[in-house]
C-alpha positions as CSV (number, residue, x, y, z in Angstrom):
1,X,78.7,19.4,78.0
2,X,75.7,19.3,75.7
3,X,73.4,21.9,78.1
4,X,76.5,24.1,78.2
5,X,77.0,23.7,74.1
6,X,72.9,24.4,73.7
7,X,73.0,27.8,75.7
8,X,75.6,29.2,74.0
9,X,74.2,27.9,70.4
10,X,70.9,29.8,71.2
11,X,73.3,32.9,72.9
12,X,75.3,32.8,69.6
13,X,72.0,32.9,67.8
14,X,70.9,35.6,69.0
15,X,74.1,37.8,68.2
16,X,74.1,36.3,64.6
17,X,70.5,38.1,64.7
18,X,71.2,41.6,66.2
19,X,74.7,41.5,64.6
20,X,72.7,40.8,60.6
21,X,69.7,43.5,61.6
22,X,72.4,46.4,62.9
23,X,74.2,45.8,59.8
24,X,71.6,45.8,57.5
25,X,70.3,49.0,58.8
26,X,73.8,50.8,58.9
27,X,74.3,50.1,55.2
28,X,70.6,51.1,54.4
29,X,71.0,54.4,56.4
30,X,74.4,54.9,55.2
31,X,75.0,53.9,51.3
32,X,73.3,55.5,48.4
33,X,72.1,53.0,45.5
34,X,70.4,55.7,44.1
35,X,74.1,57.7,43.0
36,X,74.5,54.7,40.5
37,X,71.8,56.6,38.1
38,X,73.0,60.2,38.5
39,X,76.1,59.7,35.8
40,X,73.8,58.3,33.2
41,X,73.3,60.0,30.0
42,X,70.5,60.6,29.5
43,X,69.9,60.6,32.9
44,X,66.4,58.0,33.6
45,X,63.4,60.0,35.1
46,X,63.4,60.1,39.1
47,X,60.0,58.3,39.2
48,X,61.4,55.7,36.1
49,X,64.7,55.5,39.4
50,X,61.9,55.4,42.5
51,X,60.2,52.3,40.8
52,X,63.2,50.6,40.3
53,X,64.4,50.9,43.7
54,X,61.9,50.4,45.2
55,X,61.3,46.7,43.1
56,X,64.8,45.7,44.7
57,X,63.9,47.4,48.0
58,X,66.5,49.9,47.6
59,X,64.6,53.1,47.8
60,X,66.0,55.6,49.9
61,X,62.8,57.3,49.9
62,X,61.1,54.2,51.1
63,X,60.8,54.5,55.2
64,X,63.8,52.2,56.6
65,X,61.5,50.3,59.3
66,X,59.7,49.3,56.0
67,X,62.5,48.7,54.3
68,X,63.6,46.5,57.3
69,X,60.9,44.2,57.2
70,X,61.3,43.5,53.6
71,X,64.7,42.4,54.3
72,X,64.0,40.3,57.2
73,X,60.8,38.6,55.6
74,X,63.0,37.7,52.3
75,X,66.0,36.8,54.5
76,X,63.3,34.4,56.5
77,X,62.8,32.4,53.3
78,X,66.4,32.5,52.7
79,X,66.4,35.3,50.5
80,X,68.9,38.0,50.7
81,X,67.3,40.2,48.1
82,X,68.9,41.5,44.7
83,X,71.8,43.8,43.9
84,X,71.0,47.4,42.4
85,X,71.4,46.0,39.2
86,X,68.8,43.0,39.5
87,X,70.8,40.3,40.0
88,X,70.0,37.6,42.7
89,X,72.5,38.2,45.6
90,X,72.1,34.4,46.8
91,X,73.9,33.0,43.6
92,X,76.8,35.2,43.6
93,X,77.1,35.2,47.6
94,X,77.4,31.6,47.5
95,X,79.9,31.6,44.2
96,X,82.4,34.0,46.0
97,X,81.8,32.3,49.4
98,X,83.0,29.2,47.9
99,X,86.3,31.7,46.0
100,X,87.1,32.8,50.0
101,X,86.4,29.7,52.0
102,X,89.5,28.2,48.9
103,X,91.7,30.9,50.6
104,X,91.1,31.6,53.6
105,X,90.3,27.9,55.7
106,X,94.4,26.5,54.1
107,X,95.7,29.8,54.7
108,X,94.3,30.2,58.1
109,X,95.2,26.0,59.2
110,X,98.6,26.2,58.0
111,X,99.4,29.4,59.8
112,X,97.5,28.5,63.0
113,X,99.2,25.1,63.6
114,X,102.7,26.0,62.9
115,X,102.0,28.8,64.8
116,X,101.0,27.2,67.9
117,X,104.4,24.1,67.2
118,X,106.7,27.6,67.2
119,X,105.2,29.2,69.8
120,X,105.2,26.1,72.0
121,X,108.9,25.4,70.6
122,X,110.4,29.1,71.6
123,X,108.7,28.9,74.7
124,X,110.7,25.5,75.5
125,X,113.9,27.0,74.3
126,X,113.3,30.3,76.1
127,X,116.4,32.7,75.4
128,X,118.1,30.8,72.7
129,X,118.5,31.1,69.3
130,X,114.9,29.4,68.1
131,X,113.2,31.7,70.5
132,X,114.9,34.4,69.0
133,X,114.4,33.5,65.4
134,X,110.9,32.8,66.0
135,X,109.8,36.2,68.3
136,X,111.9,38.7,65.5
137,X,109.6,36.7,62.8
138,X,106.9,37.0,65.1
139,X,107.1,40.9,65.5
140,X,108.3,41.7,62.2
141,X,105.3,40.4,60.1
142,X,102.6,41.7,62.8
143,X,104.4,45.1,62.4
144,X,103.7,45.1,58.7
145,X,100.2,45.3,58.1
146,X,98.7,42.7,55.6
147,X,97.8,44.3,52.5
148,X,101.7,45.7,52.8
149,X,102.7,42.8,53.5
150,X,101.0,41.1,50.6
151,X,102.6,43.8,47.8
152,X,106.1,42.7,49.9
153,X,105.4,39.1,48.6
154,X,104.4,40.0,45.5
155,X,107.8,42.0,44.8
156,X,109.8,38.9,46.4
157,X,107.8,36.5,44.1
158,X,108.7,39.5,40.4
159,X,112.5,38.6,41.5
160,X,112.7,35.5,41.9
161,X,110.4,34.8,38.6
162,X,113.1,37.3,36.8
163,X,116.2,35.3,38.3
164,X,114.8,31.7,37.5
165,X,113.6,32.4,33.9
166,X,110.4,30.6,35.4
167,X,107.0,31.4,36.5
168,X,107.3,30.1,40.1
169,X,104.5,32.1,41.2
170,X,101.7,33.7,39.8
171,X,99.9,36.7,42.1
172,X,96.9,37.6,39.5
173,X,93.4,35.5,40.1
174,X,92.7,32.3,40.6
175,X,93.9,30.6,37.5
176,X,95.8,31.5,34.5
177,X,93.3,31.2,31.0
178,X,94.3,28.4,29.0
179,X,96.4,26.8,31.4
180,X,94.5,23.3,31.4
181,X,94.4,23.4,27.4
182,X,98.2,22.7,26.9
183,X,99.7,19.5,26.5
184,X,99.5,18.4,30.9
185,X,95.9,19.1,30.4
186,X,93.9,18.7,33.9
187,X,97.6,18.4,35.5
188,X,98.4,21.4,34.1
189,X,95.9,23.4,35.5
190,X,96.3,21.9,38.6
191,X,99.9,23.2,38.4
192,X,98.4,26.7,37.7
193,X,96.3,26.5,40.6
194,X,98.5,25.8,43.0
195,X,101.2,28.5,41.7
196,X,98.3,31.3,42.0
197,X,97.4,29.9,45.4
198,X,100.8,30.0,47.2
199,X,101.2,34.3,47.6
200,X,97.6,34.6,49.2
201,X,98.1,31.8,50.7
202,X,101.8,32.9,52.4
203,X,100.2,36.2,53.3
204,X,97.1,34.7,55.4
205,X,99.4,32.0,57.0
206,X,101.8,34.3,58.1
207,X,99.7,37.1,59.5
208,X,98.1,33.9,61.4
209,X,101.6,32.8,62.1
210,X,102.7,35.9,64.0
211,X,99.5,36.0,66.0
212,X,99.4,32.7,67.2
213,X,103.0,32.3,67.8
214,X,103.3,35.0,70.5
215,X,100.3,34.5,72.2
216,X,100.7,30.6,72.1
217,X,104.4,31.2,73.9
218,X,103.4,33.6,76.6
219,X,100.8,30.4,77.7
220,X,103.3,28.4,77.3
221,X,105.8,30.0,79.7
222,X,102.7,30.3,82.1
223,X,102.7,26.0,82.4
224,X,106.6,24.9,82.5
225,X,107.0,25.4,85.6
226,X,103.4,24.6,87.1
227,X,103.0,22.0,89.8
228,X,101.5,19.2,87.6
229,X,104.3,19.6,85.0
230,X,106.9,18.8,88.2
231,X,104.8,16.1,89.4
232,X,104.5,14.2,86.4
233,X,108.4,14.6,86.1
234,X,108.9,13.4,89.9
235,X,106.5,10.1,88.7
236,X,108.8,9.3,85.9
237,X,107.8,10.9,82.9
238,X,111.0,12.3,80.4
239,X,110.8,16.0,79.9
240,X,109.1,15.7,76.6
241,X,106.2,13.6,77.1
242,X,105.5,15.5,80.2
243,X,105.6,19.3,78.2
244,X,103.4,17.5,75.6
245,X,100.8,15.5,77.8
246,X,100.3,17.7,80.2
247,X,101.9,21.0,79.5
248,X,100.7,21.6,75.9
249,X,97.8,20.9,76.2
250,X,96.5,22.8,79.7
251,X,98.7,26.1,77.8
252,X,96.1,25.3,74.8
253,X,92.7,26.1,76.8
254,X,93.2,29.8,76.4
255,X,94.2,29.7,72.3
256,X,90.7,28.1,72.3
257,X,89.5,31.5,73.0
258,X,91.9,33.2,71.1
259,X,90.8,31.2,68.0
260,X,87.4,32.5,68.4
261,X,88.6,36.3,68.8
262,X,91.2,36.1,65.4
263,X,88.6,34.9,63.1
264,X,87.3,38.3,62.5
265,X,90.6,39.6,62.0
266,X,91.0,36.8,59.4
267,X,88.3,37.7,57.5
268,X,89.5,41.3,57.5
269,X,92.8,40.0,56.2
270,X,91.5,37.9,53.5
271,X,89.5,41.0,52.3
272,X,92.8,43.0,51.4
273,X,94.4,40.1,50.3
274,X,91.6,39.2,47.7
275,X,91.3,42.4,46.4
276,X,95.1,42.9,45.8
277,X,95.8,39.1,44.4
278,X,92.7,39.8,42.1
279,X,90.6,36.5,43.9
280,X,87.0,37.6,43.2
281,X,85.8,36.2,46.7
282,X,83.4,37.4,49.4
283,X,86.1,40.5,50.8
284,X,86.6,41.7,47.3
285,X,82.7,41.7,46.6
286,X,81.9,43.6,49.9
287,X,84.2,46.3,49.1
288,X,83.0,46.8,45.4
289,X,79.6,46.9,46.7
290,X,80.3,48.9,49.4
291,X,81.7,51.6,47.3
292,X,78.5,50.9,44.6
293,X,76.0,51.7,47.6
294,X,74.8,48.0,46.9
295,X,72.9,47.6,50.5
296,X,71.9,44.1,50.1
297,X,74.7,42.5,49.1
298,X,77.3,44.3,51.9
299,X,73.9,43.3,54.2
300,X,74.5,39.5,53.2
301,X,78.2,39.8,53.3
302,X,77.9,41.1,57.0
303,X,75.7,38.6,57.9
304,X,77.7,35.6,56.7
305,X,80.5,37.1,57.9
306,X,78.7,37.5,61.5
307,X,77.5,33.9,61.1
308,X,81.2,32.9,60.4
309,X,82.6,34.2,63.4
310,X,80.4,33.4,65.6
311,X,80.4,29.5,64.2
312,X,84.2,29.9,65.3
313,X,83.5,30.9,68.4
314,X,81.0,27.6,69.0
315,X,84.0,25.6,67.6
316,X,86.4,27.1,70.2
317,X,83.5,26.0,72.4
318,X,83.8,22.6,71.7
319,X,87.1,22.8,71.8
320,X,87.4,24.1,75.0
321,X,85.2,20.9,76.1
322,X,87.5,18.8,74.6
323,X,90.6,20.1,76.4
324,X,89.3,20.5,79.5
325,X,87.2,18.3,81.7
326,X,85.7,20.3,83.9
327,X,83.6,21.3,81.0
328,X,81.8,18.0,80.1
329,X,81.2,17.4,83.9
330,X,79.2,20.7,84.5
331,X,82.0,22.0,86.7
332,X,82.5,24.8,84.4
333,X,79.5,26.9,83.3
């Protein structure tokens, strides 16, 4: 298993490399720092604009191979440059990673596992009422797209505020201001916390939900009545431990794949839902500076990002080494 786990790291490392450098290039070719001066009054001399961008390697004017290997010999020393406006991008890349990863890692365990239990479960119960409960769910939130579904939330969350005289939920940033000053102190912001965190939270987990609920029941349906799963019943084994032992886990091979392929759709997810809850992450970032013409942060966004999913896709990896054997003996390239 460890030969197979090394080829695909150094696989995986190239495609974090060509995935980074065709990125970087698209937002060099295609954004325009230098629109940030033109509103200015009094407008800054075009060779006063040249020097600057060209000091934050920005310069349109500048040739983009050049350009290219600037980027690639500051992102070799783990440097991802500086935004238009001079600030480092490491230090806020890092600050909002850590605002996203808050979001998106509960948001995305919570939905995945209970949507693998209710897939499994509906599969089990094929053609009664929890399978019929759990597919209209199932349907209904992946025909709503998130960033709808988010404002649906947010309306459900106004109403039941305005019928319990309370703030149950909170749907604006991370924290409220002055929350940990009153009397709980540290408890009360805690409290705060985790009454800003449920909406965004809710809206990952369920688009996760709906995802791995359908495709974790059509596997499931493909093992119930497989050979091994009537031969462990004709040696003894009650229903239940032998859909569990055996059946579970051969149906969850394939969501080891799957896990791999919905990351990137996670992080697209999280980026709507940051902006519209007002979480100043990684997906709120990237669109601000995409609209800015900021090329070196949406470069180190895009590379993360690329980094991120491609980290998922070694953990599905291991995964899949874990759940099947044929793997760790070589039997399986």
């Amino acid at each position: 298993m460890a030969a197979f786990l090394l080829r695909r790291l150094a696989n995986y490392a190239v495609l974090v490399v060509l995935a980074a450098s065709l990125a970087y290039l698209l937002a060099a070719a295609a954004l325009t720092p230098r629109a940030n001066y033109e509103g200015r009054a009094p407008r800054p001399p075009e060779a006063v604009v040249d020097a600057q961008l060209t000091r934050f390697n920005l310069n349109d004017r500048t040739p983009l191979a050049e350009r290219y290997g600037t980027w690639v010999a500051g992102l070799a020393r783990g440097d991802f440059g500086r935004t238009w406006q001079g600030e480092p991008v490491n230090a806020e890349l890092w600050r909002r990673l850590g605002v996203s990863l808050r979001l998106l890692v509960l948001g995305a365990v919570l939905g995945s596992a209970l949507g693998v239990l209710a897939g499994a479960y509906a599969a089990v119960r094929r053609g009664r009422t929890a399978d019929l409960l759990v597919t209209f769910l199932s349907y209904l939130v992946l025909a709503v797209p998130v960033f709808v579904l988010a404002v649906l939330l947010q309306i459900v969350a106004s109403r039941t505020n305005q019928a319990t005289g309370l703030r149950v939920f909170e749907w604006v940033g991370e924290t409220t201001p002055g929350a940990s000053d009153g009397p709980f102190g540290a408890l009360g912001g805690l409290g705060d916390r985790v009454r800003h965190l449920l909406l965004p939270t809710a809206t990952i987990a369920l688009a996760q939900f709906a995802l791995y609920s359908r495709y974790q029941r059509s596997m499931m349906l493909d093992v119930l009545q497989a050979d091994f799963v009537r031969t462990a019943r004709a040696k003894g084994l009650r229903r239940r431990d032998a859909l569990l032992r055996h059946g579970l886990r051969t149906a969850l091979i394939p969501m080891t794949t799957y896990f791999a392929y919905t990351s990137g759709l996670l992080l697209l997810g999280g980026m709507f839902t940051e902006k519209l809850f007002g979480w100043h992450g990684v997906g709120e970032w990237l669109i601000d500076s995409v609209t800015r013409g900021d090329v070196n942060a949406v470069a180190a966004v895009n590379c993360v990002a690329a980094a991120a999913v491609l980290l998922a896709g070694m953990a599905s990896d291991v995964m899949y080494g874990v759940l099947d054997p044929r793997v760790r003996t070589g039997a399986v390239a």
